[in-house]
SEGU-123772 format. One record per residue (C-alpha): residue in one letter; x, y, z. Coordinates in steps of 0.02 Angstrom, whole numbers, always signed. Layout:
N
> r;px;py;pz
> A;X;Y;Z .
...
***
This chain:
329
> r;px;py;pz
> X;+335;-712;-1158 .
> X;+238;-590;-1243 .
> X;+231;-414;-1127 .
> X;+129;-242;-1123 .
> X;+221;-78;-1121 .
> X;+164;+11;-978 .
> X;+224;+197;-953 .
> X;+93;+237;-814 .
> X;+160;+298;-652 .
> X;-13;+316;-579 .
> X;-12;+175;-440 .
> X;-205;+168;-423 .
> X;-220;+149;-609 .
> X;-61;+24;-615 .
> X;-160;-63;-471 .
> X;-316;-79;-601 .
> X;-224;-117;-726 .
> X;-162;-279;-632 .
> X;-340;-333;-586 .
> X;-395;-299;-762 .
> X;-277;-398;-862 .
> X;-306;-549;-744 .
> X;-482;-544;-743 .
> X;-525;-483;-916 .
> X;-386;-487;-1046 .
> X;-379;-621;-1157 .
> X;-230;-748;-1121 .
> X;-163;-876;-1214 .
> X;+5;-877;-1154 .
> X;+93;-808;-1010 .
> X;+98;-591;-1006 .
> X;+208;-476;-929 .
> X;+249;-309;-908 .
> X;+355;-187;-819 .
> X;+297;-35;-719 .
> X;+348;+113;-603 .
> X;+269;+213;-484 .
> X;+278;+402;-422 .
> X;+306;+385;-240 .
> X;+186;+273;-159 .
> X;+146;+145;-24 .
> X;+31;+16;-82 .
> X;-39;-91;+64 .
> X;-77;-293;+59 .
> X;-271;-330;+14 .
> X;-287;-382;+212 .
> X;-188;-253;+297 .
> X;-238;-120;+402 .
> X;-190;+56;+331 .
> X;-202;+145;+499 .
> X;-83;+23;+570 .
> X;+38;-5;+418 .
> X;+80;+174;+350 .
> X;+147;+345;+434 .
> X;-10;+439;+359 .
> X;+71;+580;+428 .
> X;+207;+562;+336 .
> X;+130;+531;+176 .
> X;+6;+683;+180 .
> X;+188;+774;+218 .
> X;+288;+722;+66 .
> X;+114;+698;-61 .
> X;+163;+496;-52 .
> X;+10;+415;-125 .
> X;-62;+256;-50 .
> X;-142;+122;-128 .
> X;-225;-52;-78 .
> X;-180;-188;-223 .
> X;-280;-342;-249 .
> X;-134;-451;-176 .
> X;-109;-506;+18 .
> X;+60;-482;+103 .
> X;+140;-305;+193 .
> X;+164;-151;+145 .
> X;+287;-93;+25 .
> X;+349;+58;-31 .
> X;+368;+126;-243 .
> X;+458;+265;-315 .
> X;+507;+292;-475 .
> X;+680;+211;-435 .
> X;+577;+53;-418 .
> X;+532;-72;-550 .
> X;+393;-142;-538 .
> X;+335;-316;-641 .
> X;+180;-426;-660 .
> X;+174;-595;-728 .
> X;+8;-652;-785 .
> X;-73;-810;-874 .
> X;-203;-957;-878 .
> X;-150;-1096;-773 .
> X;-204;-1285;-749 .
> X;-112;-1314;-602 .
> X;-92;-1167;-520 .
> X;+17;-1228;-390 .
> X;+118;-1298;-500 .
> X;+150;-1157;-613 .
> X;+175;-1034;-461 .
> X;+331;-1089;-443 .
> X;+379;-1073;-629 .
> X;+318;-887;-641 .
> X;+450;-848;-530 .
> X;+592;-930;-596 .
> X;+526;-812;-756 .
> X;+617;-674;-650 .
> X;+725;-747;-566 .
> X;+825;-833;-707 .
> X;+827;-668;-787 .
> X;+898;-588;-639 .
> X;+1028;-713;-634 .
> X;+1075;-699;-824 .
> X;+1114;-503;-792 .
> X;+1228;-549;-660 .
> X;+1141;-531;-487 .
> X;+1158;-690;-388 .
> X;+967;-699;-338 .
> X;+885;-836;-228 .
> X;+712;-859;-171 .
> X;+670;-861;+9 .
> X;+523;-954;+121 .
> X;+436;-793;+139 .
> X;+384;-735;-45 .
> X;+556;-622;-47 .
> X;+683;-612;-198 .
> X;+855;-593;-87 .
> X;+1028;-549;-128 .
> X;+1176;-573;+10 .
> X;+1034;-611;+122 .
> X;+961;-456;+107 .
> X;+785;-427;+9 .
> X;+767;-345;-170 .
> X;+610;-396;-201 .
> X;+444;-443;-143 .
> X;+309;-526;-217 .
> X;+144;-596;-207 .
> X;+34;-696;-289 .
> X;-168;-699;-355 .
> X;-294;-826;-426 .
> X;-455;-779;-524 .
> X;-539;-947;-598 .
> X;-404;-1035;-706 .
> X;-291;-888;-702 .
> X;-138;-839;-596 .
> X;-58;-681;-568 .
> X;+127;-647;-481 .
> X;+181;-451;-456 .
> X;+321;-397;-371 .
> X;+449;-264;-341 .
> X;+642;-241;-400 .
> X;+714;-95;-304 .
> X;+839;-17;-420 .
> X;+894;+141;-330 .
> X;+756;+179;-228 .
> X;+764;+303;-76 .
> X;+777;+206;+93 .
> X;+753;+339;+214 .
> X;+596;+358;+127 .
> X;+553;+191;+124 .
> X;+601;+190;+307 .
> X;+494;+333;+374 .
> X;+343;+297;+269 .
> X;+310;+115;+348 .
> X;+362;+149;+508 .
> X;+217;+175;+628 .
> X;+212;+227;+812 .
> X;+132;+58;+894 .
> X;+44;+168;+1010 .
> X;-66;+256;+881 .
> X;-172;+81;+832 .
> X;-186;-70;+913 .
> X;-239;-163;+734 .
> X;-286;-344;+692 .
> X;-263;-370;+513 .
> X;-98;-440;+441 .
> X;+65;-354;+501 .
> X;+227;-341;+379 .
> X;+372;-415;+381 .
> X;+509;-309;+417 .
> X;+671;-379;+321 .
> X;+859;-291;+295 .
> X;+834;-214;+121 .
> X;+959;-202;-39 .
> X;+953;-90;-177 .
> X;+1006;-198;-346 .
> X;+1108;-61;-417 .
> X;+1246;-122;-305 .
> X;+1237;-279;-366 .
> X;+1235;-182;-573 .
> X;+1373;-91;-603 .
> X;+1362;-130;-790 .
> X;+1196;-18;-777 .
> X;+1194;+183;-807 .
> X;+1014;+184;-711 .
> X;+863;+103;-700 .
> X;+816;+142;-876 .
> X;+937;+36;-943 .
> X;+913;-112;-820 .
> X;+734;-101;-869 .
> X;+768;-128;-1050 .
> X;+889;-278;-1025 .
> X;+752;-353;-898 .
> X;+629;-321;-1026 .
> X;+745;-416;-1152 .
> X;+775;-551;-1036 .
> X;+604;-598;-1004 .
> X;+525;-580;-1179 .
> X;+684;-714;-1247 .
> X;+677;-608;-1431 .
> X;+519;-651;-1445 .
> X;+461;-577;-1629 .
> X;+309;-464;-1617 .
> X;+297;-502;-1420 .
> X;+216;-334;-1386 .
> X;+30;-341;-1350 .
> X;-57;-162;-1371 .
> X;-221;-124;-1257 .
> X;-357;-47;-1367 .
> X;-469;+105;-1320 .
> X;-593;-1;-1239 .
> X;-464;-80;-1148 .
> X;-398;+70;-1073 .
> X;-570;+159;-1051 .
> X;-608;-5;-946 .
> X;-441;+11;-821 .
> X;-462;+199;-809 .
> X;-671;+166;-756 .
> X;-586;+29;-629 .
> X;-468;+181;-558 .
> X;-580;+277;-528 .
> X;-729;+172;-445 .
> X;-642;+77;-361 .
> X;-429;+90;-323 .
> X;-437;+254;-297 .
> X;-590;+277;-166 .
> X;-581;+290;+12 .
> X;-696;+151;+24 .
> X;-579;+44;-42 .
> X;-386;+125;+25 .
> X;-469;+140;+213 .
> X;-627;+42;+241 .
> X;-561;-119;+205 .
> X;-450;-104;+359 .
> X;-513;-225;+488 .
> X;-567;-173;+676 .
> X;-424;-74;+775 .
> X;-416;+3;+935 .
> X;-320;+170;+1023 .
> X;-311;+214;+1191 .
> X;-230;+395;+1238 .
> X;-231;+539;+1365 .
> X;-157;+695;+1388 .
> X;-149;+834;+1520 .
> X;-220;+1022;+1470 .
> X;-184;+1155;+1561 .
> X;-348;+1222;+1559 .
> X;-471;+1073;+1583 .
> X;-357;+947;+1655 .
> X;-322;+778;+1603 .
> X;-438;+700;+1438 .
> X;-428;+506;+1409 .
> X;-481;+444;+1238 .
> X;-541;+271;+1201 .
> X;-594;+193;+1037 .
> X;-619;+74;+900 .
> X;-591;+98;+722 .
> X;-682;-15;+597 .
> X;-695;-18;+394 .
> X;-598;+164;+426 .
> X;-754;+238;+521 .
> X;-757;+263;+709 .
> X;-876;+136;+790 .
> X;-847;+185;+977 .
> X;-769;+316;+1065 .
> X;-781;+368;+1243 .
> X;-699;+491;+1330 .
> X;-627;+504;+1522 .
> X;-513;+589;+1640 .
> X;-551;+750;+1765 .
> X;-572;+856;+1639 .
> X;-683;+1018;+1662 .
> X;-843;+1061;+1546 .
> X;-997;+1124;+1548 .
> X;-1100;+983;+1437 .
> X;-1073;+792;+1462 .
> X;-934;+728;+1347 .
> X;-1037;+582;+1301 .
> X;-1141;+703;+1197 .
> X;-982;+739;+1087 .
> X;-936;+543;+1090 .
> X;-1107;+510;+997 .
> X;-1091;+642;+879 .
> X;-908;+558;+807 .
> X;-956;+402;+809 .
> X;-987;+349;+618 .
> X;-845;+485;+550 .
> X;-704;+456;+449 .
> X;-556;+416;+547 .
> X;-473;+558;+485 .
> X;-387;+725;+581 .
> X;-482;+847;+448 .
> X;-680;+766;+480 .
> X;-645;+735;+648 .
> X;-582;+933;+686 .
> X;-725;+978;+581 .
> X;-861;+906;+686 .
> X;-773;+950;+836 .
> X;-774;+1126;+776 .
> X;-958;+1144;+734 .
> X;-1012;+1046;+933 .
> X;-912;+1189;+1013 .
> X;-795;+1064;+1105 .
> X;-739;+1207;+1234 .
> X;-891;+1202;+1296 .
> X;-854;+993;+1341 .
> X;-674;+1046;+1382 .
> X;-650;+1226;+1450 .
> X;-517;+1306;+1368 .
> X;-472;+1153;+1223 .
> X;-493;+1177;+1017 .
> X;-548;+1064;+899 .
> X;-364;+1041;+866 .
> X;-316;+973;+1039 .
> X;-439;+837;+1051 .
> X;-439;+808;+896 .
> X;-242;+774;+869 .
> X;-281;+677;+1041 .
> X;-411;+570;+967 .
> X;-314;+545;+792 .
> X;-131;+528;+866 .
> X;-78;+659;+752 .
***
């Protein structure tokens, strides 16, 4: 196969870059290229981001997320991770599904690693995964990316996608949580991921002469317009998150006992009541209305909260109380 150098470790420009080479570069035979990420969690096209991630977390440790153009759960990328994409016209794309991923698998094998392919779109090694994948179609084209975790940090991993179930009730599709390998165990012939990367690369381009393809100007100018209108907005990380629900109370020593309940839709608040025998001197509902239509975030909400006065809905509580009480942070 002919392949792209990519030394990017920008995951909303690696996600445009994906989207752009299967919509708009031209193809005449199968491409692919590898990739890395700094420290991200990228999130399936359907998924819910509030239900999916430990924001918390993220905003903690400056872990980037990102929504790709893909379906499937949530994974997480750092720069111990190898990334790859496998893209290419197709006239049966069923048909040649199948065959993109023997592409990687075969070249798995021929380093060593005793891979199989599971039911549930998973690369897995002494039953445990490596590698995820999914899978896109645009007209008569069909894209397959995926992940090969080299060395990568699974505490990290861990605490980034794990989520308190109480925070959001979410529709939307949930992951799949699976026991997780690293394949440097399975390497030992490798000094790092550097130098699995360049016998991958190796493996999948067969010696092809002059394989590389090289992106012009316009090419790039196009991905990096891409990044920035669209992967990297709110609109698209948060607002494509489908219709989820919290429910919450807590007991302040000052006003008594606040219940929160509300709906979060497209990443915006679209109802939000509040209950309990709480003490204030204005009718809570009058602070419900005014958050309804913010960003469900801790910052906006706080903010609005701040400029309402909210002691004067719940003697003796800051913005920070009910507003960690509405957020769940």
């Amino acid at each position: 196969m002919r392949y792209l150098k990519n030394d990017c470790t920008d995951p909303h420009w690696n996600m445009a870059l994906d989207e752009y080479c299967l919509e708009s570069l031209p193809l005449d035979e199968p491409l692919f290229y590898l990739w890395r990420n700094a420290p991200a969690v990228i999130i399936g096209l359907n998924q819910n981001a509030y239900n999916e991630v430990n924001l918390k977390y993220l905003k903690e440790r400056g872990i980037v997320l990102a929504r790709r153009v893909t379906g499937g759960g949530a994974v997480y990328h750092d720069l111990q991770n190898l990334n790859y994409t496998i893209v290419g016209r197709s006239r049966n794309l069923e048909a040649d599904f199948p065959g993109y991923m023997h592409f990687m698998l075969d070249a798995l094998r021929s380093l060593g690693v005793d891979a199989q392919l599971s039911g549930r779109n998973d690369i897995m090694v002494d039953s445990r995964k490596v590698s995820g994948y999914a899978k896109r179609v645009y007209r008569d084209r069909l894209m397959v990316h995926g992940t090969l975790m080299y060395d990568v940090d699974l505490d990290a991993l861990t605490r980034a996608l794990a989520v308190d179930g109480s925070k959001l009730q979410a529709a939307g599709v949930a992951s799949v949580r699976s026991r997780v390998a690293n394949l440097k165990d399975f390497l030992p012939q490798f000094a790092g991921i550097d130098e699995f990367s360049r016998a991958l690369q190796e493996r999948l381009s067969g010696g092809y002469r002059d394989a590389e393809l090289v992106l012009s100007s316009r090419d790039l100018a196009a991905i990096r317009d891409m990044r920035d209108s669209k992967f990297a907005t709110w609109e698209w990380i948060y607002s494509r998150s489908p219709l989820a629900s919290r429910n919450a109370r807590a007991k302040f020593p000052s006003c008594g006992t606040v219940e929160v309940s509300l709906d979060v839709e497209h990443g915006l608040v679209s109802r939000l009541s509040f209950g309990g025998d709480f003490l204030g001197n204005l009718p809570a509902g009058q602070l419900a209305a005014a958050l309804a239509g913010c960003r469900f975030e801790y910052g906006e909400i706080c903010g609005v909260l701040r400029e309402r006065g909210v002691s004067d809905y719940f003697d003796g509580c800051t913005p920070e109380d009910i507003a960690r009480l509405i957020c769940g942070d």
